[in-house]
N, C-alpha and C positions, 0 to 999 in steps of 0.2 A: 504494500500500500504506500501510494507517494505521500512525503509530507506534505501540510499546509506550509507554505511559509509569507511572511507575510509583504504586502504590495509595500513599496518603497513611497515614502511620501516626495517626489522630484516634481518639482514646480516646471520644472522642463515638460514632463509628460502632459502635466494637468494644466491648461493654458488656455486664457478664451482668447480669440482671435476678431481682428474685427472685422468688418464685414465694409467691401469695400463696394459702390457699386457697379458695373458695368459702362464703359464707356462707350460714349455713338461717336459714330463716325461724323456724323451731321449734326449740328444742334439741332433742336428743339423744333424750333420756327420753319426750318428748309426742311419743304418736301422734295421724293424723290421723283423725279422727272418720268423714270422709264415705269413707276405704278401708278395710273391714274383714279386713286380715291377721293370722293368728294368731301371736303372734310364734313365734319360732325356739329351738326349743329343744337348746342346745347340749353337754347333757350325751346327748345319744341319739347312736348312731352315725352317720357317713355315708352306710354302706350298708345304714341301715334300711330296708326295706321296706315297711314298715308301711301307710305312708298310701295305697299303690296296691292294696291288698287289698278284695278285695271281701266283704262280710257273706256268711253262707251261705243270707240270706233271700234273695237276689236272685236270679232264676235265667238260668243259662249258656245264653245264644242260641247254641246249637253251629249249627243252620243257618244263620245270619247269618254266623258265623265262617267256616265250610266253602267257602260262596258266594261271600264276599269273600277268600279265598285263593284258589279255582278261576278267578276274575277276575283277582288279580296273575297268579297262571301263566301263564293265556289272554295276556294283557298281554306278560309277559316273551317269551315263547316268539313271539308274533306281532313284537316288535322286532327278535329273533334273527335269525328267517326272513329280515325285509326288510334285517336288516343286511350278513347273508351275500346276499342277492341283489344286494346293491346293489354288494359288494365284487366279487362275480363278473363284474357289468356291468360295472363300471370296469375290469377285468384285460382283459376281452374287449376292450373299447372302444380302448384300449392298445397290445393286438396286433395290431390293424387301423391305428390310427393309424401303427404301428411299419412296418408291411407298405408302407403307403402313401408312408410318406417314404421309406422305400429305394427308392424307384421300381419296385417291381411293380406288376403291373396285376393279376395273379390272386388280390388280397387278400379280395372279396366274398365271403359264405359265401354257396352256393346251395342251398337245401333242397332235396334231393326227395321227391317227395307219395309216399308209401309204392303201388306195385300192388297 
């Protein structure tokens, strides 16, 4: 068994450092030429809306809309199905394994083919 020995009190080790911060290449004020962002204007609200509004020249692809929501649905609804399927087969799966280490033998489900 190793000994404990104990940590050395070295002000070398234990040191806060200060925290310096990162320099820009550019100050502050100077934008850069080759990204054209519009700056931020800070007298508008947060939850203006503004800028995601569409002109009334454009016109509303309701079919594009309709189809790609009938798609997520389709989507949701087919995850659902294999979800619960899958939950069902694991339950099943379970009961049999469960059957099987209690030592029964009449754990197999036998179909019968309908007359």
């Amino acid at each position: 068994m190793k000994s404990q020995r104990p940590v050395p009190e070295d002000d070398d080790e234990h040191r806060v450092l200060k925290f310096r911060p990162r320099t820009m290449s550019r100050p502050p004020g100077q934008a850069d030429s080759s990204r054209a962002v519009p700056p931020i204007d800070l007298g508008r609200q947060p939850n203006d809306l503004a800028r995601y509004q569409r002109s009334r020249d454009e016109p509303d692809d309701f079919r594009h809309r309709m189809l790609a929501n009938l798609a997520a649905f389709a989507f949701t609804v087919a995850l659902t199905a294999i979800g619960i399927w899958l939950a069902m087969s694991i339950a099943d799966l379970r009961k049999t394994q469960d059957c099987v280490l209690m030592g029964r033998r009449d754990c197999a489900r036998i179909s019968v083919p309908p007359s």
